[in-house]
C-alpha positions as CSV (number, residue, x, y, z in Angstrom):
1,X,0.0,0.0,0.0
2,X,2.9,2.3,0.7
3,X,4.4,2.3,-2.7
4,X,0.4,2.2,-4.6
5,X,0.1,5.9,-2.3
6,X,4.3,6.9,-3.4
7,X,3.0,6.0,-6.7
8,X,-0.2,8.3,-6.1
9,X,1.5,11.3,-5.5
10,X,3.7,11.2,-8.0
11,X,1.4,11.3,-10.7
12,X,-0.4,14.2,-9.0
13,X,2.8,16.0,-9.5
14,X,4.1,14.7,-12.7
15,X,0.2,16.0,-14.1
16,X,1.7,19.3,-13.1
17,X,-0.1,19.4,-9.6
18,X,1.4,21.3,-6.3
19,X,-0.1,19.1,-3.2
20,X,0.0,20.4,0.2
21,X,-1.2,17.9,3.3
22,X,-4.4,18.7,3.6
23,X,-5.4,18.4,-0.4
24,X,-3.3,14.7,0.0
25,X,-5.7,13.3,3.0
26,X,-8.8,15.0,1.2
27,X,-8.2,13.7,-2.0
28,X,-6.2,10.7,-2.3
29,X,-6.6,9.9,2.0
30,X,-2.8,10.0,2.6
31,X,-1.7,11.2,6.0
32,X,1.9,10.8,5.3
33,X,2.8,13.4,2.6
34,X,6.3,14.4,3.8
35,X,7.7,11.1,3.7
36,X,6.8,10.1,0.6
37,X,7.8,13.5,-0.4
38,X,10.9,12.5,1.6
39,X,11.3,9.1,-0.3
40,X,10.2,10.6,-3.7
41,X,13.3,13.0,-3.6
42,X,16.1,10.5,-2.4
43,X,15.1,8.6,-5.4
44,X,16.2,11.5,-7.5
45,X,13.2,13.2,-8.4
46,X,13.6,17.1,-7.8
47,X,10.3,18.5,-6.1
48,X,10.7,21.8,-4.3
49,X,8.3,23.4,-1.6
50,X,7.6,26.8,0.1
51,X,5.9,27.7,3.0
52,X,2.3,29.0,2.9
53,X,-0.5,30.4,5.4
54,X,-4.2,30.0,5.7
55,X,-5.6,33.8,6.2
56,X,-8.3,32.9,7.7
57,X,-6.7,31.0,10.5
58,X,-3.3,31.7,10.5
59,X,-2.1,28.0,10.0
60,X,0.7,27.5,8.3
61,X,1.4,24.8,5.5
62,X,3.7,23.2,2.9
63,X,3.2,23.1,-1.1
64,X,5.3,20.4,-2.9
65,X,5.5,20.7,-6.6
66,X,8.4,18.8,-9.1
67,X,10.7,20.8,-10.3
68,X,11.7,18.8,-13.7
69,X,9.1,16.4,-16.0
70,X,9.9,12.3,-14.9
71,X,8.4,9.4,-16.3
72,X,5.8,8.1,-14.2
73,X,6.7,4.8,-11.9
């Protein structure tokens, strides 16, 4: 299951996609993001991130989005 949900996000990237945590458990139900993230880039593949904040709350929150087009796993 943990390489089906690696798998997962790297095809939400490689369409393009920035994913944050909260768009991962809502739409694919991974809790996990950063370490696939984590495990995504020691396997070479060159995703970059930044720091964002909810105005309405104040909460802060990560985007991920690959840097370079890869073929898909």
């Amino acid at each position: 299951m943990k390489e089906k949900q690696e798998v997962t996000i790297l095809n939400h990237l490689l369409k393009g996609g920035a994913i944050t945590n909260w768009q991962a458990i809502t739409e694919y139900g991974i809790t996990r993001l950063a370490r696939y993230i984590s495990t995504l880039i020691q396997k070479g593949y060159d995703i970059d991130s930044k720091w964002d904040k909810n105005e309405a709350t104040g909460a802060r929150f990560k985007t991920y989005w690959l840097m370079h087009p890869y073929t898909p796993l």
